[in-house]
Structure formats: structure tokens, C-alpha cells
N, C-alpha and C positions, 0 to 999 in steps of 0.2 A: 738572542740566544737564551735570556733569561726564562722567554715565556714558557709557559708550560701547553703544552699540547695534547689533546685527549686522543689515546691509542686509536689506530687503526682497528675495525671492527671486521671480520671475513666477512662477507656476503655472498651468498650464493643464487641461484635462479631457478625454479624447479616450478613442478605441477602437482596442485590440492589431488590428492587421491583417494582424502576421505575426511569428511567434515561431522564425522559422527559425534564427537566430542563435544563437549563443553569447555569453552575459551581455548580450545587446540586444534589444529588440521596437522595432518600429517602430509607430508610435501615429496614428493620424488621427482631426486635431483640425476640427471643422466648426464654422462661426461664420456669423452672418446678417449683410450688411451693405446698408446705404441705398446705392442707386443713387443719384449725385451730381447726375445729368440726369433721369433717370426718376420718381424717389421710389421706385421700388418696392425691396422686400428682396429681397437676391439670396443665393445661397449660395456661402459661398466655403470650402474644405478646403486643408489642408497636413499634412504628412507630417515627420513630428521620428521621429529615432532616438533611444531612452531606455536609459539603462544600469540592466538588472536582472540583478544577482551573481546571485544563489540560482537564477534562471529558471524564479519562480513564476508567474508572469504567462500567460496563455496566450491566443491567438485570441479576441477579442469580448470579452474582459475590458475594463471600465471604468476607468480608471485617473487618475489623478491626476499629472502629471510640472512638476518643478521644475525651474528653468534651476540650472546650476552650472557650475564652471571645466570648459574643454573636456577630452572625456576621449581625445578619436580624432581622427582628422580630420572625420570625419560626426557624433561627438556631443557635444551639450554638456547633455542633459537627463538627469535621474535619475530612476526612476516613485519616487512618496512613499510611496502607499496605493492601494489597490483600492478603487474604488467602487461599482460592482457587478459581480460572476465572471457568466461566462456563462453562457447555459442550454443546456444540452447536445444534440445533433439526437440 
């Protein structure tokens, strides 16, 4: 009980939709939710900029990004891992 344990970090799953930056991709994350009046599932999307040093990440990459201490004024997320690379036109 004594030990200490490093917090729980959110993670979330979303797709590169633009790698124009330098050490950043901006990542859109899409999630289904229950209309509160309706019942029906709606879709709702948001937009996180993720800090990638190396700027291996590219367009339609699947990705993986984790909240961390803010790095910019627009970022506070990190990509972790690649989930699936994309398939090339």
C-alpha cells in the first residue's frame, strides 16, 4: 500500500489528418454517442494536436495518443504507438 503508483494517463485512438507541422500531427478522434432526447447514436469528432519528435507518423496513420503535461499552447497530447500505417493511393 505504501508504493507509490504513476497516474493513469487517458488515451485515446484517432487518425493523422495532417502532418504538416514540425514534431506535431493533428489526430481526429471520432466517438459514437446516445442522443439524450432522441436515443439514437450520433457521431461526434474532435481534433487534438499530438507531439511526434521523430515525425514518423504520417496522413491516415492510426495512432494511439496519450494526454501529458502541456507541451505548446495547443498541445497537451503525445502519439504512444502506431496502430495501423496507412495504405498508400
Amino acid at each position: 500500500m505504501t508504493e507509490l503508483s504513476k497516474p493513469l494517463r487517458r488515451t485515446l485512438v484517432g487518425r493523422v489528418v495532417s502532418d504538416k507541422m514540425q514534431k506535431t500531427v493533428t489526430v481526429l478522434v471520432e466517438r459514437q454517442v446516445k442522443h439524450p432526447v432522441i436515443g439514437k447514436y450520433v457521431g461526434q469528432s474532435k481534433k487534438y494536436h499530438a507531439h511526434d519528435e521523430a515525425g514518423t507518423y504520417k496522413m491516415g496513420d492510426t495512432v494511439e495518443i496519450a494526454e501529458s503535461k502541456p507541451i505548446s499552447r495547443t498541445k497537451s497530447w503525445v502519439v504512444t504507438r502506431l496502430i495501423e500505417a496507412s495504405k498508400g493511393i
